[in-house]
C-alpha positions in Angstrom: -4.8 -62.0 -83.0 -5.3 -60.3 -86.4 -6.0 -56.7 -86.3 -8.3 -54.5 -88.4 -4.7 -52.5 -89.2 -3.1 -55.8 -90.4 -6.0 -56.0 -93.4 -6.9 -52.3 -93.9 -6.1 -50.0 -96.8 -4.0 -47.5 -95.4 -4.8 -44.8 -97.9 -8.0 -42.9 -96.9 -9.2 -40.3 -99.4 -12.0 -38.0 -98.0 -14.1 -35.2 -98.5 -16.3 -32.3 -97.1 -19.7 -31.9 -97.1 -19.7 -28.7 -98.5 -18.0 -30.7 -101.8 -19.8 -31.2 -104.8 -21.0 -34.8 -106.1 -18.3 -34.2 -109.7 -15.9 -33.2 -106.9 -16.5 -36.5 -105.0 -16.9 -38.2 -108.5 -13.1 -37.4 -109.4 -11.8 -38.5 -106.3 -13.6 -41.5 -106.4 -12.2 -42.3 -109.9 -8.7 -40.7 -109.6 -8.4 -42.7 -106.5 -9.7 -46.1 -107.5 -12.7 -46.0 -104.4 -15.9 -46.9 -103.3 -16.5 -45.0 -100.7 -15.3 -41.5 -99.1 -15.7 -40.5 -95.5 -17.1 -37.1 -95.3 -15.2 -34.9 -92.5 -15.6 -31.6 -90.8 -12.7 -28.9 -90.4 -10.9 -30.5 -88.1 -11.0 -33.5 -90.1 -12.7 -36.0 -87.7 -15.5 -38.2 -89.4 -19.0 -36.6 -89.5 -20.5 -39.5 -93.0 -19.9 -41.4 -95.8 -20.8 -41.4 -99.5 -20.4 -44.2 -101.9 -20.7 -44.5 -105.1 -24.0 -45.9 -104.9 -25.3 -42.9 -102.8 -23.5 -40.7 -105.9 -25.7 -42.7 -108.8 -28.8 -42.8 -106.7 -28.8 -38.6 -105.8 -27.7 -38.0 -109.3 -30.6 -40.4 -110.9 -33.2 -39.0 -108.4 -32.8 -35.4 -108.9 -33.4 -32.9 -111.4 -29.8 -31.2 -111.2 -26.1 -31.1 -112.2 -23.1 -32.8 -110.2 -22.0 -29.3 -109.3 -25.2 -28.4 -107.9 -25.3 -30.9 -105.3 -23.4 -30.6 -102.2 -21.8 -34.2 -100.1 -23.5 -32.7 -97.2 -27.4 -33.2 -98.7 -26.6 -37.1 -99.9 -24.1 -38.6 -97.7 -25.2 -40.8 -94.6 -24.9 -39.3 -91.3 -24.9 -42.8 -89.6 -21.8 -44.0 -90.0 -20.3 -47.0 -89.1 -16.3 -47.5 -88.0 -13.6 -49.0 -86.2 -10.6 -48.8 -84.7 -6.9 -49.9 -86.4 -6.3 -51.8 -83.5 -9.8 -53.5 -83.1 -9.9 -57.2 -83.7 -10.7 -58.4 -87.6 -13.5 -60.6 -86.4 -15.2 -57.8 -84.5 -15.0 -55.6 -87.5 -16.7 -58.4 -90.0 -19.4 -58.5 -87.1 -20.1 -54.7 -87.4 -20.0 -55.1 -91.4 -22.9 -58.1 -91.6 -24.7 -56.3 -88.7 -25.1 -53.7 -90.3 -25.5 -54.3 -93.5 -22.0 -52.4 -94.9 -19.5 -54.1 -97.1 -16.7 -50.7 -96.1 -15.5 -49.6 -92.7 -13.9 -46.3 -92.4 -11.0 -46.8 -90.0 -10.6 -43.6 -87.4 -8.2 -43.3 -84.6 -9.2 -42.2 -80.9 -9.7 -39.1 -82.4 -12.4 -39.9 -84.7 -9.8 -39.2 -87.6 -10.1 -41.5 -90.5 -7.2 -43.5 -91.0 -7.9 -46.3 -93.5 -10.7 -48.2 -95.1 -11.0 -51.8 -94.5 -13.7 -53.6 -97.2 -14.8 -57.1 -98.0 -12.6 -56.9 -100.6 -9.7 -56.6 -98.1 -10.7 -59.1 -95.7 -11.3 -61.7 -99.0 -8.1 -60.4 -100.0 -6.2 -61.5 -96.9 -8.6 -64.5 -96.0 -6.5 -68.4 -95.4 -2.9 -66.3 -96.2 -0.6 -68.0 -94.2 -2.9 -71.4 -93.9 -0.1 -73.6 -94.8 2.3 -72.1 -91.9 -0.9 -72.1 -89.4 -0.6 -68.5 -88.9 -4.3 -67.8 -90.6 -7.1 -66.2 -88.7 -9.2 -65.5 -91.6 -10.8 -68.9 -92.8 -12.5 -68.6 -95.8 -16.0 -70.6 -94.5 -16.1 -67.6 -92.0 -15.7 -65.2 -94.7 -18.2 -67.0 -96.5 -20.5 -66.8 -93.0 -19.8 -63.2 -93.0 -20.7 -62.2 -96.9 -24.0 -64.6 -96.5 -25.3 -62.2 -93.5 -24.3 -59.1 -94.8 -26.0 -60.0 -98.2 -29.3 -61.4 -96.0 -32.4 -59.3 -96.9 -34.2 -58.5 -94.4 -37.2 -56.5 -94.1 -36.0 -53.3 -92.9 -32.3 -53.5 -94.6 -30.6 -50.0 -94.8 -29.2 -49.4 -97.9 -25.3 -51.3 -98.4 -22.7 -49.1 -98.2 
């Protein structure tokens, strides 16, 4: 059974919600991201900002990067899985709800990865040939179809 962990990116940049947007801004870019779980003190996962969320703040308000703090843009509903959950159950939560990045937390709430479409397209019919796949690219497709579905009261993608 294939394993969020298997497909994941291991490397989790995040920030604080007492950040500024430039300061999420550079670790966005520096770090090649999309997306940055927001944590508190004790580093367990309180949000996420994308890059999206970044633009849209930015275009929407009458201030500076510096002037804006994570906390007043980042989404407090949050999303995420487990490492050890299965793949499948993680693509669920994605076209559920409407998110094409999971943060990955341990037991603890701690973030420990990112796993994103691009992952799971990444790592989808690898090992076909030897019969060791578990993600079929017609279920991928399945998956990208529903989380791109528009319905009436879609929260914005993530």
């Amino acid at each position: 059974m294939m394993k969020v962990c298997d497909v994941m990116t291991k490397f989790v940049v995040c920030c604080k919600p007492e950040s500024n947007l430039g300061e999420a801004v550079e670790l966005l870019w520096r770090h090649n991201c999309g997306i940055l779980p927001v944590v508190n003190d004790e580093r367990k996962l309180i949000g996420v900002i994308t890059d999206r969320d970044i633009c849209i703040a930015l275009g929407t308000r009458n201030r500076l990067a510096g002037d804006v703090k994570v906390g007043e843009v980042a989404s407090k509903t949050v999303f995420s899985c487990l490492a050890d959950d299965e793949i499948h159950s993680a693509m669920l939560t994605m076209a559920e709800h409407h998110v094409r990045r999971l943060p990955v937390v341990n037991h603890q709430n701690v973030p420990v990865g990112i796993l994103s479409m691009d992952d799971v397209i990444s790592h989808g019919d690898m090992k076909k040939w030897e019969g060791g796949c578990e993600l079929y690219s017609d279920e991928i497709v399945r998956s990208l179809k529903r989380l791109w579905a528009k319905p009436d009261s879609r929260p914005h993608a993530r």
